[in-house]
PyMOL CGO cylinders between C-alpha atoms (Angstrom):
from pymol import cmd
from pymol.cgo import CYLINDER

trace = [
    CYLINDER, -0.97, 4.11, 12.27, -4.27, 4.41, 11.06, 0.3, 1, 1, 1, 1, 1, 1,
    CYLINDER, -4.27, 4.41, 11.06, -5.48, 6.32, 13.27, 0.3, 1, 1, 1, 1, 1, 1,
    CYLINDER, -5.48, 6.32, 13.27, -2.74, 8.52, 13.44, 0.3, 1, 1, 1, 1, 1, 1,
    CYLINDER, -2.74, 8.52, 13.44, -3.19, 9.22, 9.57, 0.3, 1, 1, 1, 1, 1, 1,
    CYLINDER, -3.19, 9.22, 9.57, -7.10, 9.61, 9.41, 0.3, 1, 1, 1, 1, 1, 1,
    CYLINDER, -7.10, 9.61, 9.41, -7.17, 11.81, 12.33, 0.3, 1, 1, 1, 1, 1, 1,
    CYLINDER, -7.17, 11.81, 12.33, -7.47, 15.28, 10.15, 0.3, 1, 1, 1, 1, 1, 1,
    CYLINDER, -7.47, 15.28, 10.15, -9.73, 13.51, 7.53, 0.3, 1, 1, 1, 1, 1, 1,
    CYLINDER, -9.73, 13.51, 7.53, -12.34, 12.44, 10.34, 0.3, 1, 1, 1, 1, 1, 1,
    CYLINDER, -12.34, 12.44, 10.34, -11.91, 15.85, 12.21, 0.3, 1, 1, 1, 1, 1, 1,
    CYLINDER, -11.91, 15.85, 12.21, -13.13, 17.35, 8.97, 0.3, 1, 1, 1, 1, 1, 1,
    CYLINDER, -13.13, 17.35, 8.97, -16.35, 14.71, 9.01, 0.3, 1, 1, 1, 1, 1, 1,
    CYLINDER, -16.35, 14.71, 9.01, -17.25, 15.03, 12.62, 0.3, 1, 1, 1, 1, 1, 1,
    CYLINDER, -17.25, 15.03, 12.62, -15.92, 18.23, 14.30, 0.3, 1, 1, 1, 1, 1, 1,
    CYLINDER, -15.92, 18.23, 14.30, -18.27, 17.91, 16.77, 0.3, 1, 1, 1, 1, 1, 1,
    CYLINDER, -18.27, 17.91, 16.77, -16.36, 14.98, 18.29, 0.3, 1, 1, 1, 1, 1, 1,
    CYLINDER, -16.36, 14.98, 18.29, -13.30, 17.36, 18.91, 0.3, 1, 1, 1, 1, 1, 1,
    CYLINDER, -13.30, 17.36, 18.91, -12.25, 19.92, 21.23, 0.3, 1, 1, 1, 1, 1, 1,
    CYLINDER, -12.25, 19.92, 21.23, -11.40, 22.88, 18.40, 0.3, 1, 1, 1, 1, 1, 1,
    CYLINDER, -11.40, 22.88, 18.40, -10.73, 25.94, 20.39, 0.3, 1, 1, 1, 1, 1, 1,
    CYLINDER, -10.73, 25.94, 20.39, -13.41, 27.54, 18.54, 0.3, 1, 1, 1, 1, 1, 1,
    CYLINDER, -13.41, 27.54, 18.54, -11.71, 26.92, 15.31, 0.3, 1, 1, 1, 1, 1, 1,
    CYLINDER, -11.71, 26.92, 15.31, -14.06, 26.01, 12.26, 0.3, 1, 1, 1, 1, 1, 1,
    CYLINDER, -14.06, 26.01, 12.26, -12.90, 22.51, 11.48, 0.3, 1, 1, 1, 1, 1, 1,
    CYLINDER, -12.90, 22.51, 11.48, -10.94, 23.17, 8.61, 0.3, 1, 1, 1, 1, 1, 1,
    CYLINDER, -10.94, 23.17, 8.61, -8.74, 25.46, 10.26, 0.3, 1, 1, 1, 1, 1, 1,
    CYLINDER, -8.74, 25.46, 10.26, -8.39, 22.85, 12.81, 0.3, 1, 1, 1, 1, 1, 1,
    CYLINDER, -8.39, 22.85, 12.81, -7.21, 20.44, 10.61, 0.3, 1, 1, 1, 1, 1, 1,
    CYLINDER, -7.21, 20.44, 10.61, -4.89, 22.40, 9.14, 0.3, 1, 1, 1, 1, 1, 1,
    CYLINDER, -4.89, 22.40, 9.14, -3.16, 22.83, 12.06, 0.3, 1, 1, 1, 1, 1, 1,
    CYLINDER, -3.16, 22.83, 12.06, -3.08, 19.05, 13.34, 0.3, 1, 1, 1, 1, 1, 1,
    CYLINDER, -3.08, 19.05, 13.34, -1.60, 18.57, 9.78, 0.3, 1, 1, 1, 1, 1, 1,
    CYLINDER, -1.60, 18.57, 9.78, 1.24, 20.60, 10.59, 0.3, 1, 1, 1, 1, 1, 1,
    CYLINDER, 1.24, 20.60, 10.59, 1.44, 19.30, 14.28, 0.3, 1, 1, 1, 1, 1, 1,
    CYLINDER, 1.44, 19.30, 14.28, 1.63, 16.03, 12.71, 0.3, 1, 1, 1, 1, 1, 1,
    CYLINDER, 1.63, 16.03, 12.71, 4.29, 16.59, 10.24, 0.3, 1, 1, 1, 1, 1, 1,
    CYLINDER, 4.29, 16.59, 10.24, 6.28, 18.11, 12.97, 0.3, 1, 1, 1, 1, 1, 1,
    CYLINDER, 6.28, 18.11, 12.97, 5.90, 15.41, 15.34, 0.3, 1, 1, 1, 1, 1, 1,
    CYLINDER, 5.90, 15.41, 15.34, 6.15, 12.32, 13.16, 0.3, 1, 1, 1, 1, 1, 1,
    CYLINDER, 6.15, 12.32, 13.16, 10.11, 13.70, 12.09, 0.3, 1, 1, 1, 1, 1, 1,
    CYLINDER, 10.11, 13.70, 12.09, 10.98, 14.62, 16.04, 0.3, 1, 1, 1, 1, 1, 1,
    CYLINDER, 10.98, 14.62, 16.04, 9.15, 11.48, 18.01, 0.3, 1, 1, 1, 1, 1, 1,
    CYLINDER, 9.15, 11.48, 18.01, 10.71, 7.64, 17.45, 0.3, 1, 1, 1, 1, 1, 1,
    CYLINDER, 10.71, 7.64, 17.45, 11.84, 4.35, 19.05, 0.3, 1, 1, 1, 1, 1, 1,
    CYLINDER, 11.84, 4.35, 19.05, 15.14, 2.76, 19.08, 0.3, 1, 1, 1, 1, 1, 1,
    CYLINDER, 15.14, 2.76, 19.08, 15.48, -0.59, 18.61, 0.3, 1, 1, 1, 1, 1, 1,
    CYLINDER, 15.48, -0.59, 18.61, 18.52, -3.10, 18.80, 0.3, 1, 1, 1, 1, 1, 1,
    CYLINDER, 18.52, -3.10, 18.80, 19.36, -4.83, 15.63, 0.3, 1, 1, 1, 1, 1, 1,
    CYLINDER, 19.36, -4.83, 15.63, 20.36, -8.35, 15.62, 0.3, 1, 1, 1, 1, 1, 1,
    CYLINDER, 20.36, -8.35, 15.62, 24.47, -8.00, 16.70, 0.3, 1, 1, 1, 1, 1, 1,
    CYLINDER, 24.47, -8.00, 16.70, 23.44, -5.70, 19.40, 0.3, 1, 1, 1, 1, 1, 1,
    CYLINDER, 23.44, -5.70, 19.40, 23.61, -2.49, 17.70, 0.3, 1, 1, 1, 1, 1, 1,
    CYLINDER, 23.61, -2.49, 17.70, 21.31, 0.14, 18.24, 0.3, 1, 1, 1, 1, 1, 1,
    CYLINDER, 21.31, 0.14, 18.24, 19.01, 1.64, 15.42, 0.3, 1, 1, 1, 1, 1, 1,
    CYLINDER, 19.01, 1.64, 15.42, 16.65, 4.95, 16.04, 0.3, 1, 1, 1, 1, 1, 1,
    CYLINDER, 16.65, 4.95, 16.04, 13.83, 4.69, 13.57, 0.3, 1, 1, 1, 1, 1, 1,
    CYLINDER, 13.83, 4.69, 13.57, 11.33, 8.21, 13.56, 0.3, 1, 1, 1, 1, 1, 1,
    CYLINDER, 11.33, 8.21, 13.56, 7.48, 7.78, 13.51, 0.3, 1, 1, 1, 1, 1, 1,
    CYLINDER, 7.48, 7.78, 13.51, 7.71, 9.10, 10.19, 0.3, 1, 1, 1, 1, 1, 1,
    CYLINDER, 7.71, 9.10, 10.19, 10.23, 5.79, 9.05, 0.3, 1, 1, 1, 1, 1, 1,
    CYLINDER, 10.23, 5.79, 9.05, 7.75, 4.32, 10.67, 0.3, 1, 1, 1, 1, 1, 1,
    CYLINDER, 7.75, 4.32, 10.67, 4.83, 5.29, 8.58, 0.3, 1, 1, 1, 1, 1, 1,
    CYLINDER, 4.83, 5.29, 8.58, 6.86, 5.31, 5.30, 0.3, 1, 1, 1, 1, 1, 1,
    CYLINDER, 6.86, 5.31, 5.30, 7.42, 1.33, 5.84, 0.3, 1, 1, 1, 1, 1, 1,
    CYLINDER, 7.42, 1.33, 5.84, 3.72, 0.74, 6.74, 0.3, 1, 1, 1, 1, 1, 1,
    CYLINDER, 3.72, 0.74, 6.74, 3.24, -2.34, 3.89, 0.3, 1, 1, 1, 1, 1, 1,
    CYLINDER, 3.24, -2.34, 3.89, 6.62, -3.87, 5.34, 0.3, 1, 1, 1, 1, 1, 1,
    CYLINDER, 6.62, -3.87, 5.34, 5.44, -4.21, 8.66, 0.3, 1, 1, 1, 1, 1, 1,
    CYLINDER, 5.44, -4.21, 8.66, 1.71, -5.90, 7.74, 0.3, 1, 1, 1, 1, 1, 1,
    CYLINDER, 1.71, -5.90, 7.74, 4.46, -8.66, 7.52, 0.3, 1, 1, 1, 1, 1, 1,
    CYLINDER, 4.46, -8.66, 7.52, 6.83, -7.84, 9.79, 0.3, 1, 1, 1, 1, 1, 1,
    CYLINDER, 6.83, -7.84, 9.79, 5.59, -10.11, 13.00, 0.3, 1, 1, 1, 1, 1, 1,
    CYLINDER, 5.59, -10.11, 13.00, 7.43, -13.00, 12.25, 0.3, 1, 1, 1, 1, 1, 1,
    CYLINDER, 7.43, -13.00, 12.25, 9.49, -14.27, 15.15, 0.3, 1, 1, 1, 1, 1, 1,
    CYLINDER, 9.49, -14.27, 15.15, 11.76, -16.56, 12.56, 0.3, 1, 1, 1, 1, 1, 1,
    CYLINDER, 11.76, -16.56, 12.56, 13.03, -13.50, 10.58, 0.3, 1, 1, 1, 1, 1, 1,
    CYLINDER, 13.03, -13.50, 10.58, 15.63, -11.13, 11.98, 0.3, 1, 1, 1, 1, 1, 1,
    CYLINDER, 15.63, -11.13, 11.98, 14.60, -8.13, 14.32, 0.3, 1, 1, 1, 1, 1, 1,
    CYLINDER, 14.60, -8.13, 14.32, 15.49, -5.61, 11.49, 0.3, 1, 1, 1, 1, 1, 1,
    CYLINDER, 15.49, -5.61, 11.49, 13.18, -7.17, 9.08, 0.3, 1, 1, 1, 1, 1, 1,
    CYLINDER, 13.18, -7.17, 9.08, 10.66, -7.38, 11.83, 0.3, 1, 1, 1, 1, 1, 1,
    CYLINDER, 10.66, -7.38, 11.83, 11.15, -3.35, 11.78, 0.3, 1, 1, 1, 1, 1, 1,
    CYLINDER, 11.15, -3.35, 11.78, 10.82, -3.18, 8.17, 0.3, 1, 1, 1, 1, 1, 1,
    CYLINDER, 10.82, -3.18, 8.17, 14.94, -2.50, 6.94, 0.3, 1, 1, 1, 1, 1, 1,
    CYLINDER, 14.94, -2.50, 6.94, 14.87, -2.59, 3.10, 0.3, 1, 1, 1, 1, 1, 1,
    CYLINDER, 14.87, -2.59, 3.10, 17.47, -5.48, 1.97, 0.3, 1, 1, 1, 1, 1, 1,
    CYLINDER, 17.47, -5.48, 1.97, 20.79, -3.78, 0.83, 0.3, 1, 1, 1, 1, 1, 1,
    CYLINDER, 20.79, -3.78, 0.83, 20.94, -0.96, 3.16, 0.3, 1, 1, 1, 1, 1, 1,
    CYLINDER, 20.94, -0.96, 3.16, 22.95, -0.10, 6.11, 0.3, 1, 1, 1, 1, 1, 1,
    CYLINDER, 22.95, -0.10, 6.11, 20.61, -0.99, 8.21, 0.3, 1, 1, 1, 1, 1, 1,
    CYLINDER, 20.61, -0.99, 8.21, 19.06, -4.45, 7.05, 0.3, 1, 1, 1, 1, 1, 1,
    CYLINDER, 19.06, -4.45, 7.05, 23.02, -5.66, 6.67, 0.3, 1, 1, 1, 1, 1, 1,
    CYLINDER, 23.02, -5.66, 6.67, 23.19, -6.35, 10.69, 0.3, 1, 1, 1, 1, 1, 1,
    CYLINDER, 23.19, -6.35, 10.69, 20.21, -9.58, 9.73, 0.3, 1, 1, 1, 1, 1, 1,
    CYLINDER, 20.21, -9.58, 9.73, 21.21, -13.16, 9.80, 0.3, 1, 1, 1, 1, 1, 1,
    CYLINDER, 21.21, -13.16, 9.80, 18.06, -15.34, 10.30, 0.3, 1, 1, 1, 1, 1, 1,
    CYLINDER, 18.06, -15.34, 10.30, 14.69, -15.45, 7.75, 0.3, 1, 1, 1, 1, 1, 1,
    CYLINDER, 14.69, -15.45, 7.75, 11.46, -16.96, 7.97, 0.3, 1, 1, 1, 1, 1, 1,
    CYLINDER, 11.46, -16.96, 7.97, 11.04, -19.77, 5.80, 0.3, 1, 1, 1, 1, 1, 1,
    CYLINDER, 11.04, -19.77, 5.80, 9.81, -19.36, 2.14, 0.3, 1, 1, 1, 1, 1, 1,
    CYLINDER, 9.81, -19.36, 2.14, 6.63, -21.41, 2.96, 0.3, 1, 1, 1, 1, 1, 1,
    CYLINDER, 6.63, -21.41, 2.96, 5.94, -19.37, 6.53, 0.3, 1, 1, 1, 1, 1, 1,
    CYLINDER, 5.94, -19.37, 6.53, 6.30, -16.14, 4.26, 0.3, 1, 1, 1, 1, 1, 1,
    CYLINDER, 6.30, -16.14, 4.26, 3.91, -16.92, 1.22, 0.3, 1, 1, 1, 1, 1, 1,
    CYLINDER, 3.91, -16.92, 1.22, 1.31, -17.97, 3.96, 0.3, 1, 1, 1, 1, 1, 1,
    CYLINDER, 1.31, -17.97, 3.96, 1.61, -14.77, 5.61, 0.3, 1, 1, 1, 1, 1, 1,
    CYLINDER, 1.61, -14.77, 5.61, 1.54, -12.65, 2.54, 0.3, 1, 1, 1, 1, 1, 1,
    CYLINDER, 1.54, -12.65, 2.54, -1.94, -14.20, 2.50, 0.3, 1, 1, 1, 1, 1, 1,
    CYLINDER, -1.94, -14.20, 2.50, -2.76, -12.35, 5.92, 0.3, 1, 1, 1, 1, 1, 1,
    CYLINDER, -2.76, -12.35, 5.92, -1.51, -9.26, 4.71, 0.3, 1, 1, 1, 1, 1, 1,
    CYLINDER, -1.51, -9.26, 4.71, -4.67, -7.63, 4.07, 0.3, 1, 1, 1, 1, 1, 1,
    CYLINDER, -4.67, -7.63, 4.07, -5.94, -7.87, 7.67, 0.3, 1, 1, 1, 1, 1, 1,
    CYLINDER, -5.94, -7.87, 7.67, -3.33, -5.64, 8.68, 0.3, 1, 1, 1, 1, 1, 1,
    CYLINDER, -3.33, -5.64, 8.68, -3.73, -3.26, 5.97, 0.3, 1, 1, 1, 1, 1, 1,
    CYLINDER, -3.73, -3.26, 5.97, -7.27, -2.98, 5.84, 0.3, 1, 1, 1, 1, 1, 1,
    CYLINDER, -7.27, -2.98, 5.84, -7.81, -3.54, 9.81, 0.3, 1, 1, 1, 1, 1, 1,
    CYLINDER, -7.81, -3.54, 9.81, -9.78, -5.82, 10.01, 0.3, 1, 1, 1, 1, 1, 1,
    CYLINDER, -9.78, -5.82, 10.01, -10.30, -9.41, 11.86, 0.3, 1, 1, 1, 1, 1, 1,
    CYLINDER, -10.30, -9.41, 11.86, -9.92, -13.03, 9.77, 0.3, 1, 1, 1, 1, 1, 1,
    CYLINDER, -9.92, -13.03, 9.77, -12.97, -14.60, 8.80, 0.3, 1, 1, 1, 1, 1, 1,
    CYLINDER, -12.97, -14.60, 8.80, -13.57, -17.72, 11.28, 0.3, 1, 1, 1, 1, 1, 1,
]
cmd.load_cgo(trace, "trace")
């Protein structure tokens, strides 16, 4: 995801690193903005909720739930929270099975790994 969404921003830093088409690199960016906007709303996964259901999520869901899923890897919750369903909607009502409250709090304390990419301290 991160790349995905600094893509334009680093085009604009280091065209030189890109194949432009001989457009000046804010053009360029321009139109991988609008590539990506199109893209993000057409491309997805499905996945299949926890009774067996399936559930089509776009790239763009995707992105929108990026804090959920710094803590969505836990095997002991449900596979919709795992994709980052909201409680109360359609979606998230299929879920059955949660983490413990103890497994949770000690994740929340890995969260910024994910978010800021980088590796634990050893």
């Amino acid at each position: 995801m991160k790349v995905l969404l600094d893509l334009p921003e680093r085009l604009g830093r280091h065209p030189e690193l890109y194949l432009l088409d001989g457009r000046p690199a804010a053009e360029a960016r321009i139109v991988v903005e609008q590539h990506h906007g199109e893209a993000i709303a057409a491309r997805g996964i499905t996945y299949v909720r926890s009774d067996g259901s399936p559930w089509r999520l776009t790239v763009a869901n995707l992105l929108a739930r990026r804090d959920a899923l710094e803590m969505a890897y836990n095997p002991n919750d449900c596979i919709e929270v795992r994709w980052g369903a909201e409680p109360g909607t359609d979606e998230y009502e299929t879920c059955r099975r949660h983490a413990p409250a103890a497994q949770h709090a000690r994740m929340e304390t890995y969260r910024e790994w994910f978010r800021d990419g980088r590796r634990p301290e050893r």
